[in-house]
C-alpha positions in Angstrom: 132.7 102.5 28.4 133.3 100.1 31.3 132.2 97.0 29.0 134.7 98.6 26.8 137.9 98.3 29.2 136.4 95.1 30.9 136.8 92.8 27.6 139.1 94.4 26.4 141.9 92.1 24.4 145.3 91.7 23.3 146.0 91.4 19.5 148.8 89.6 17.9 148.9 90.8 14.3 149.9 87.9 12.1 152.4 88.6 8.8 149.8 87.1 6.8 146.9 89.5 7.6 145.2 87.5 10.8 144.6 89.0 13.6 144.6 86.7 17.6 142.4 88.4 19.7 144.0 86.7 22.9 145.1 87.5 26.6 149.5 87.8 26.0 151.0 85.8 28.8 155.0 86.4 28.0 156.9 87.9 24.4 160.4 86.7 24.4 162.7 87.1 21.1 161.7 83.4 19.5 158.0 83.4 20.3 154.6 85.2 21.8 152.7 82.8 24.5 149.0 83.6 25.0 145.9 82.1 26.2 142.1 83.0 24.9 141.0 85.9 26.2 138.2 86.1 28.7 138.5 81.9 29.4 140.3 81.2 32.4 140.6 77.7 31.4 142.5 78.4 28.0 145.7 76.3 27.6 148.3 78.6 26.9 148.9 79.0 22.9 152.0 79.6 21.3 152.9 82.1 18.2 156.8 82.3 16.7 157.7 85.8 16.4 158.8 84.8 12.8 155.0 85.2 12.1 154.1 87.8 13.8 153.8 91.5 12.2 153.3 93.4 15.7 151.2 92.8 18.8 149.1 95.5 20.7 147.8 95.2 24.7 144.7 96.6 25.5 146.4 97.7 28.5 150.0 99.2 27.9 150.2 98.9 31.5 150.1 95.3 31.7 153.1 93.6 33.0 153.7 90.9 30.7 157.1 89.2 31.8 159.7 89.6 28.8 162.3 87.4 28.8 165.3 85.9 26.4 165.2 82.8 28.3 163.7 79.8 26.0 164.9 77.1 27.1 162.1 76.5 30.1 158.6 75.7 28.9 156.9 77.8 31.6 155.2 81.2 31.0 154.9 83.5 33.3 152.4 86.6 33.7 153.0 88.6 36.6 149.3 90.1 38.0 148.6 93.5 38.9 146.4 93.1 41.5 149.1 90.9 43.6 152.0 92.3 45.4 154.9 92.5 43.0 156.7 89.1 44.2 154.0 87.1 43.7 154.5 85.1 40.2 152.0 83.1 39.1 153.1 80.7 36.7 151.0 77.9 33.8 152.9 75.2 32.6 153.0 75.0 28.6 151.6 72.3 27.3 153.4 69.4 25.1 152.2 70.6 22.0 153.9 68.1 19.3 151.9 65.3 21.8 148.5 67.1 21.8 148.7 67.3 18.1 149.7 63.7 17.6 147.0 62.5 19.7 144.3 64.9 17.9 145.6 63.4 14.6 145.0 60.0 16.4 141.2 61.2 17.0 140.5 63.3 14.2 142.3 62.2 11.1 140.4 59.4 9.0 141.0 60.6 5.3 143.4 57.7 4.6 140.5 55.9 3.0 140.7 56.4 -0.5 144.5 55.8 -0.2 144.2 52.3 1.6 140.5 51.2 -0.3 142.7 51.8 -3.9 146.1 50.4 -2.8 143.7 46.9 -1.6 141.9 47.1 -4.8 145.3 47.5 -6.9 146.6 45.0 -4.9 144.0 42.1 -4.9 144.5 42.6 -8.8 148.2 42.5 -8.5 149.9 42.9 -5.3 153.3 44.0 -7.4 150.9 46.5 -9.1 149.6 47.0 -5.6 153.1 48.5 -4.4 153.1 51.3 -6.6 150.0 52.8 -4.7 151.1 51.7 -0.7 155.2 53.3 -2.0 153.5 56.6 -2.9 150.9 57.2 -0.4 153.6 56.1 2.4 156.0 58.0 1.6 154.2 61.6 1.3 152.7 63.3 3.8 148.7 64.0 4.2 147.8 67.2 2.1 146.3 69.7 4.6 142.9 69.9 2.9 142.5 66.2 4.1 144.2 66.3 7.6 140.6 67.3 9.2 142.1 69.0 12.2 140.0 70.3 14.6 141.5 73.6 15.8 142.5 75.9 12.6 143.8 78.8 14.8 145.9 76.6 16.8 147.2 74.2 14.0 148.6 77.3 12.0 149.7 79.5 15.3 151.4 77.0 16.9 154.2 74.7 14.9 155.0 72.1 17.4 151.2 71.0 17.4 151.3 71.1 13.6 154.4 68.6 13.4 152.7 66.5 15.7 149.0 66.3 13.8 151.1 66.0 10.2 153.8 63.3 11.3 150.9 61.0 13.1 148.6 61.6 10.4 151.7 60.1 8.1 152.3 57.2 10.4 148.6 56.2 10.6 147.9 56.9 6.5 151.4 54.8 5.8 150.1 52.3 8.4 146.5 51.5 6.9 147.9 51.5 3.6 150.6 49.0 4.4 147.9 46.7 6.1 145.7 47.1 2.7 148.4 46.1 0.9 149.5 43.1 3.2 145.8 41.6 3.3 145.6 42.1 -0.7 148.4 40.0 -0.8 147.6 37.1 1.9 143.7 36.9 -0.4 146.5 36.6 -3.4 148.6 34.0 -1.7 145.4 31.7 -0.3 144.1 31.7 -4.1 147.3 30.8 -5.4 147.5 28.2 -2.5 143.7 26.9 -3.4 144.2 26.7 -7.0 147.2 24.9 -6.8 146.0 22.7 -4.7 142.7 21.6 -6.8 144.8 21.9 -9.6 146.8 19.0 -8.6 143.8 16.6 -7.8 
């Protein structure tokens, strides 16, 4: 029974059937912030409530700070052990910035995009545009965004803009240079053959 109580765990019961096992920091009306439970080094995780079905504490006598204030970026928990003026307090993490910076490590599926646009462009780099227009111009599907944290890519929407908008800039950005070398190996031949041609 004391293994029981001892890791015991919060649940946040998503609207889609998930369930967060996690440690709830501070519910406010917008959003529910949390950290892992049992891992003291968690960064703190962030749920809107427009998700979220219910949430349960493993101890209903935990005194989670409520609040209608959202307009800080600090969570707050307040400990039970601790005299009742003692806060302590995490600072949340830039989330759209951790998720543009995964993308920046983890995304790579732009291949096929960039590989056909060069291709369609050494053929033709007029043809070539149709390809480097479309790819640019649309985000990465999520099957091919290869993030590296599912439960904190769909939990937590800031880091989710982040990953999806990088991963757009760097697809549009390798297709765009495909395209532009495509053309410049189109260009030198024209230049080549116009200039034995003249001999």
């Amino acid at each position: 029974m004391v293994n029981e109580i001892s890791f015991a765990q919060d649940k946040i019961h998503l609207k889609d059937g998930k369930i967060i096992e996690a440690k709830i920091l501070e519910v406010n009306e917008i959003e529910i912030k949390y950290k892992e439970p049992n891992n003291n080094l968690s960064p703190i995780y962030v749920v809107k409530q427009e998700f979220v079905l219910m949430y349960k504490l493993a101890d209903p006598d935990s005194k989670i700070f409520k609040t209608n204030d959202v307009s800080n970026n600090v969570a707050y928990v307040k400990d039970p052990k601790t005299p009742e003026n003692n806060i302590n307090s995490s600072p949340l993490p830039d989330m759209y910035n951790k998720g543009t910076k995964d993308a920046a490590m983890y995304y790579d599926q732009y291949k096929g995009a960039s590989t056909s646009t060069l291709i369609i462009g050494l053929l033709s780099p007029l043809a070539g545009l149709v390809p480097a227009i479309a790819c640019s111009s649309t985000r990465p599907k999520t099957e091919n965004l290869g993030y590296p944290n599912s439960a904190l890519f769909e939990n937590n929407l800031d880091y989710q803009n982040g990953y999806r908008n990088a991963a757009k800039k760097i697809k549009s950005r390798k297709v765009w240079s495909n395209w532009g070398i495509a053309l410049g190996v189109n260009i030198g031949l024209f230049i080549l053959l116009s200039s034995g041609g003249g001999r």
